[in-house]
Structure formats: structure tokens, C-alpha cells
N, C-alpha and C positions, 0 to 999 in steps of 0.2 A: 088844657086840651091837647100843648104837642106832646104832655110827654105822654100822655096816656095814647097817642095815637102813635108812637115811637114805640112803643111795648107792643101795642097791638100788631106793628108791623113787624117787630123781630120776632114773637108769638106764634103769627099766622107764615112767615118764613120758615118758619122750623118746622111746623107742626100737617101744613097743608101741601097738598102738589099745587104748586106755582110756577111749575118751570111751562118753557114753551112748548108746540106740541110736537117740535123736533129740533135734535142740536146739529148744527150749521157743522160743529169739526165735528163730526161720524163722517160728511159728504168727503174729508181729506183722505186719500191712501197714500201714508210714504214710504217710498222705496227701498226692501231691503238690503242691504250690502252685509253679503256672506262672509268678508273677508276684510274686518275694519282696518286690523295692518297696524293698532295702537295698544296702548295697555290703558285698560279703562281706570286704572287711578290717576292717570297725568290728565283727566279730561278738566278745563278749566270752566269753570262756569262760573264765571265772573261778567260783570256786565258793567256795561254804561246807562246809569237811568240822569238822563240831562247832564247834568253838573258835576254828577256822583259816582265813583266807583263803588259798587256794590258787588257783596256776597255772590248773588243768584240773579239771574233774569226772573225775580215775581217781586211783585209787591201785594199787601193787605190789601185791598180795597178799601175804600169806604163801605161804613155799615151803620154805623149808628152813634147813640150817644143822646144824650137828655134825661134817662131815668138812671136810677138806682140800677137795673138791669145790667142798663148800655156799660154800667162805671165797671162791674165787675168783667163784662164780656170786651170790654176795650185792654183792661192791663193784663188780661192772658194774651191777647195778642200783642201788644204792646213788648210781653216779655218775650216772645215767637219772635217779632221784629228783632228783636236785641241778639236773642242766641245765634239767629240766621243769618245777621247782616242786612236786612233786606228793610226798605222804605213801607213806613205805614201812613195809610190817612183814616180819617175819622169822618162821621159821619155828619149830616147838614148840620150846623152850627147855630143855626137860628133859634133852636130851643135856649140856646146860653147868651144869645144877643136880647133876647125879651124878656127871658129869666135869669139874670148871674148868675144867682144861686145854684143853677143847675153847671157851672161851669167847670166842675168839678167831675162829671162822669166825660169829661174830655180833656181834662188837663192831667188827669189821671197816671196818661202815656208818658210824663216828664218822669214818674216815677222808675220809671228804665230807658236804658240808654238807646232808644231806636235812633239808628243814622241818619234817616231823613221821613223827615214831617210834613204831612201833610193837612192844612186846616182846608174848610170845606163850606162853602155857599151855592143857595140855589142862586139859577139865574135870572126867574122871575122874582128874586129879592131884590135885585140889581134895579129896580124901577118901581115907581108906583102902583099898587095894587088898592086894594080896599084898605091894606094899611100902608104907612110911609116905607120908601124905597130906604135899604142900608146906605148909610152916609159912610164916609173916609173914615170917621172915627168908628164905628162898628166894624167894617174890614181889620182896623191896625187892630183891636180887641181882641178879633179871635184869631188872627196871628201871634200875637202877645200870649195868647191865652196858653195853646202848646208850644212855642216858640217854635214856629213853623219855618218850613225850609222853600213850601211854594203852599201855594192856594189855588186851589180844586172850587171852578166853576161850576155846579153837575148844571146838565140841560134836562129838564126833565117832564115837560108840557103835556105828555100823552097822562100820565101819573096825575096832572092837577087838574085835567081834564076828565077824569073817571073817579075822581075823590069829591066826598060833598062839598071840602073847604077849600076846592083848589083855587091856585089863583089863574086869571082868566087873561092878562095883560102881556103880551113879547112887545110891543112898537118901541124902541128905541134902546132893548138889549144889545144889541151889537156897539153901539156909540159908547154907552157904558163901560162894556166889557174892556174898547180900546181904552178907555179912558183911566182901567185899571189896568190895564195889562202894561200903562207905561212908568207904573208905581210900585207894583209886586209882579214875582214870576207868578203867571197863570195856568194853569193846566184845566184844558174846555174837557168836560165829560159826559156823556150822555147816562144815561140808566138804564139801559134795556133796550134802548129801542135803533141806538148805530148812528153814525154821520151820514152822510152823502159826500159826494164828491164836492157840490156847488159847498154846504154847510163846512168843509175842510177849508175852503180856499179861504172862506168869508172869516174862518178862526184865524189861518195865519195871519192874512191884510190887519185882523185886528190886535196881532202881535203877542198872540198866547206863546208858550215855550213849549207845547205839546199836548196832544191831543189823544183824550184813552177813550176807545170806541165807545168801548159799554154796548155791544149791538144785541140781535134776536139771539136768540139760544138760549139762555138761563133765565132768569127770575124775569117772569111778567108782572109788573107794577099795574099792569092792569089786572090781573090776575089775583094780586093783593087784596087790590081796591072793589073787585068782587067780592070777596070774603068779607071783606070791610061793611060793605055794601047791604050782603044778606044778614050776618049779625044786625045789624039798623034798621030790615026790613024795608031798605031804601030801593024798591026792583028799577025804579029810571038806571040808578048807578050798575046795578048788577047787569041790568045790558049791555050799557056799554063796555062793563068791563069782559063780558061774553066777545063781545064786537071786537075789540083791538088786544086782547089776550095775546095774539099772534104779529101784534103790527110792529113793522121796524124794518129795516136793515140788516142781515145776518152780521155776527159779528166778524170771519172771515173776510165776507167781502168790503165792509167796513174799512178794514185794515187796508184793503188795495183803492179803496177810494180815497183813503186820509195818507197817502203817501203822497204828499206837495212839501217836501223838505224841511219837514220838521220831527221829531222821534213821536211814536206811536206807539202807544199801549193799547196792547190786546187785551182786552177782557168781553166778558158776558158771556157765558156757560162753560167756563174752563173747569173741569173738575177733576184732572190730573195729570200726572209729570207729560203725559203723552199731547196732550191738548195743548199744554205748554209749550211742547215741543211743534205743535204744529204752529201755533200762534207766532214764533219767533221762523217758522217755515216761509209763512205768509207775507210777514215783514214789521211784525211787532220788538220793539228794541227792548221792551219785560213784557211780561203777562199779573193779571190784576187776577186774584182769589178774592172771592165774598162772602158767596150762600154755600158754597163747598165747605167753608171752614166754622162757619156760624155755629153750629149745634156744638163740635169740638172746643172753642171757645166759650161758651157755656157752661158745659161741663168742668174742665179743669186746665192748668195749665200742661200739663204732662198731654192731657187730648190732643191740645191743639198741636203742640212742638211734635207727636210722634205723628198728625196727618201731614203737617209740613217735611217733614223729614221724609215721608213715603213720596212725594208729591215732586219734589228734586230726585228724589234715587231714581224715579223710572223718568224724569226728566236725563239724568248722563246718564243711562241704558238706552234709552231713544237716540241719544248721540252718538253711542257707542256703536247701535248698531245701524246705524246711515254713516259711520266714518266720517265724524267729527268731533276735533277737539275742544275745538271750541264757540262760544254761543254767537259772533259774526258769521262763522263757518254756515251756521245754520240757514242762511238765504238759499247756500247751493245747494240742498238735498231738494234730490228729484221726489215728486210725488205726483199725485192723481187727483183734480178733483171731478170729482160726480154730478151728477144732478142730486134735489135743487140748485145747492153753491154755483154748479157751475154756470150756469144762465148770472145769476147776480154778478159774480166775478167778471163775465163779460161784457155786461152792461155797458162800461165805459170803455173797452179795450176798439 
């Protein structure tokens, strides 16, 4: 059943509109500087992702993994990772803790050299459900599995709340989470739907090493789970997934509430070098591609490496033309934001 419902979601990803019914970075305007005063080949876009000196400020996102599909669509990106420098993760891991055998459309990625791995659990696995909570030995697994560099918490509760199989249980994830976060590096992430400020503070006390918003603007999970939904003829689900299509957190303001002194990835509706550039505007230390690059990884490997390649060019052209050279620089570039963002952004201010 997951892997078939892992198909069905990279499927209806590619094929359906699922995004939200607006992106949060259109609300940025940044300011141009006429007169950069640089040569745009010394621009360094180089980055700090945690531990790591990397390539580029982006990382792969999580996407997938457990069919035949996922195997083929993870080692074109995998090979993307490798050419570009840049950190990959992989998608929920759970299909290869209940099925081994499927262990393989995720360990895939060892077959090239990507700098930093990322493996990947939900967070309602982290506890009792209708089936048993992952143990110690199931984490070290599928660490083992890609020989991972950190492990990717996703939060993802609005998703298992709009799906027929979702799981229903949070009481005593955070206890957990500390309880792993004092065994492996953690990275807390949402899917779509963004942090808060309160859900920031409550990741760091529990000793995560960084938090990737995942906020509103790109792919609605519940939006999925509508399609999922009407396919099954299931209309309860389809409403709800009508109902929170739109719910969360933008991802922008996400970022300015998860600033409690830990690094911050920007993702959820980044879909190119400019949104990157706002992201790292905002005060994200990389930005995370997913549904941008989906369909390109599909296709072939040449797809995906020439969208990444477009996706950095107009990311040092956005530098180039705000007069910086480099990706810390990028806090100080002046910009605008708008309404909606701008109400959210002040929320806390």
C-alpha cells in the first residue's frame, strides 16, 4: 500500500496543480542597485549548510523513494547533488523500514558521490500509532541505509489528517524527538504547511541542529490528498482537502519566526535562482528545491543538472544585481515586503 501511495503522490505532483493559491515570495520586492561596482565572476556562492561547506546555498529536498519510480527519480538527482556540490535528502523512509526490500530506491544515492546526506522520518513514526513507534534500531537502519550525514524529522500532521491512512497520534513527539536529537544530528521539517515561532523555540529546547520551514506557497499536501481522495471516491477526504488546501504558515514568514539561533532552510514554493535569492534575503542559511525539480528528474539526468544550473545563474545575477558577492552578504540587501507577507511577517515583530 505505501509504495503504491508514493507513486500515486509523485504522479499526481507532476501531473495535477497542487500548488497553493498564492506564493508568499511574489509578496518580496528587492531593491535594485544600478551600479554593483563588482565583476560578476568573483561572485562566491559558497555556503554554510550546518557542518558543511557546500557548493551553492540549495539543497534537494526531500521527495520520495519506495518504488521502482522513486529509484530512478532519486539517482538523477543524486547525480545533480554530486555535479553541484550541494546536500541531498531523500524521501520518508518508512516504506524501507517495513519493507527492506524496497531499500534500494534510497540507497540508490550512494551510487554517487553527494557531499551531504540526508535520511528522513516522519514524526508521527516517532510514537505509537495503530502500528508500533520506530525503535533505535530502525533510525540507525536507515541512517545506515544512505550513510547519512543528518536525519530529517518531516512534521507533517495537516497530510495524515486529509489522507484515509493517516496517523492520528502527536502526544509525546516532542519527548521523543529530544530523545533522538541527543543520538543523531536532527533537522525538524515541516511539508507545506511552516513553523511558528512557539513550534521553533519548542525544536531548538529539543536540541534539533536546524530547522527547514517547508511553509505555504508550493505543494499543498492537502491538495494531494484531494486528488487522492476523488480518485477513491472518498468526498469526506476531498473536503477536507478543499478546506486546508491553503492552510499553514507562509514560507517567508516562517523563516523570520524560526530565527531562534539555529540555521534555517528556506523552502516551500521556491522555484527559482530569484526566490532563492529572496529566501537567503529573509534569513535562510540554503534554500530546499522539490516540486520545481520533480518532473526534470524524471525525465533524465541532463533535465535536471541544466534546471539546477538555470536555478544558480539567476541566483548570482540576483546578487549581482543588489551588489553582493557573497551569500552572508545577502541579509543586507534592501527589499519590500507587501501584503499578504507583510501582516504575517509582523505577527511577531
Amino acid at each position: 500500500m505505501i509504495e503504491n501511495r508514493k507513486e500515486e503522490h509523485v504522479r499526481i505532483a507532476e501531473n495535477e496543480n497542487v500548488s497553493t493559491n498564492h506564493n508568499f515570495w511574489d509578496d518580496i520586492d528587492v531593491i535594485h542597485q544600478a551600479i554593483p561596482e563588482m565583476n560578476f565572476d568573483s561572485i562566491d556562492t559558497s555556503a554554510k549548510f550546518i557542518g558543511h561547506k557546500i557548493n551553492h546555498p540549495m539543497i534537494i529536498s526531500s521527495m520520495t523513494g519506495g518504488t521502482e519510480l522513486a529509484k530512478k527519480i532519486n539517482y538523477n538527482l543524486a547525480a545533480a547533488a554530486e555535479k553541484f556540490g550541494i546536500p541531498m535528502g531523500v524521501g520518508s523512509m518508512r516504506a524501507a523500514v517495513e519493507k527492506r526490500e524496497l531499500g534500494g530506491t534510497f540507497s540508490v544515492i550512494l551510487e554517487r558521490k553527494v557531499p551531504v546526506r540526508i535520511a528522513n522520518i516522519g514524526a508521527p513514526q516517532l510514537i505509537k500509532q495503530e502500528k508500533p513507534a520506530f525503535t533505535d534500531r530502525d533510525i540507525e537502519y536507515v541512517m545506515n541505509l544512505i550513510e547519512a550525514h543528518y536525519l530529517i524529522v518531516h512534521f507533517n500532521f495537516l497530510q495524515e489528517m486529509v489522507q484515509p491512512e493517516g496517523d492520528r497520534n502527536a502526544k509525546g513527539i516532542l519527548k521523543r524527538l529530544s530523545e533522538i536529537a541527543s543520538s543523531y544530528p536532527v533537522i525538524a521539517k515541516e511539508t507545506g504547511n511552516g513553523f511558528s515561532r512557539e513550534a521553533a523555540l519548542e525544536l531548538k529546547d529539543a536540541g534539533v541542529k536546524a530547522i527547514d520551514v517547508g511553509g505555504l506557497g508550493g505543494t499543498s499536501f492537502a491538495a494531494i490528498e484531494y486528488f487522492r481522495a476523488k480518485k477513491a471516491g472518498d468526498s469526506e477526504k476531498m473536503a477536507s482537502g478543499l478546506s486546508f488546501w491553503n492552510w499553514g504558515v507562509p514560507s517567508p514568514a516562517s523563516l523570520k519566526y524560526c530565527d531562534v539561533g539555529i540555521p534555517v532552510i528556506g523552502s516551500g514554493g521556491l522555484r527559482n535562482g530569484l526566490d532563492l535569492a529572496k529566501a537567503l534575503i529573509m534569513g535562510a542559511s540554503v534554500g530546499g528545491f522539490a516540486r520545481t525539480l520533480l518532473k526534470s528528474a524524471d525525465t533524465s539526468q541532463a533535465d535536471i543538472e541544466n534546471e539546477i544550473s538555470q536555478i544558480l545563474r539567476d541566483l548570482k545575477i540576483a546578487m549581482f544585481l543588489t551588489g553582493k558577492s557573497s551569500v552572508q552578504e545577502m541579509r543586507q540587501v534592501k527589499h519590500i515586503i507587501r501584503e499578504p507577507l507583510k501582516s504575517w511577517v509582523e505577527a511577531y515583530e
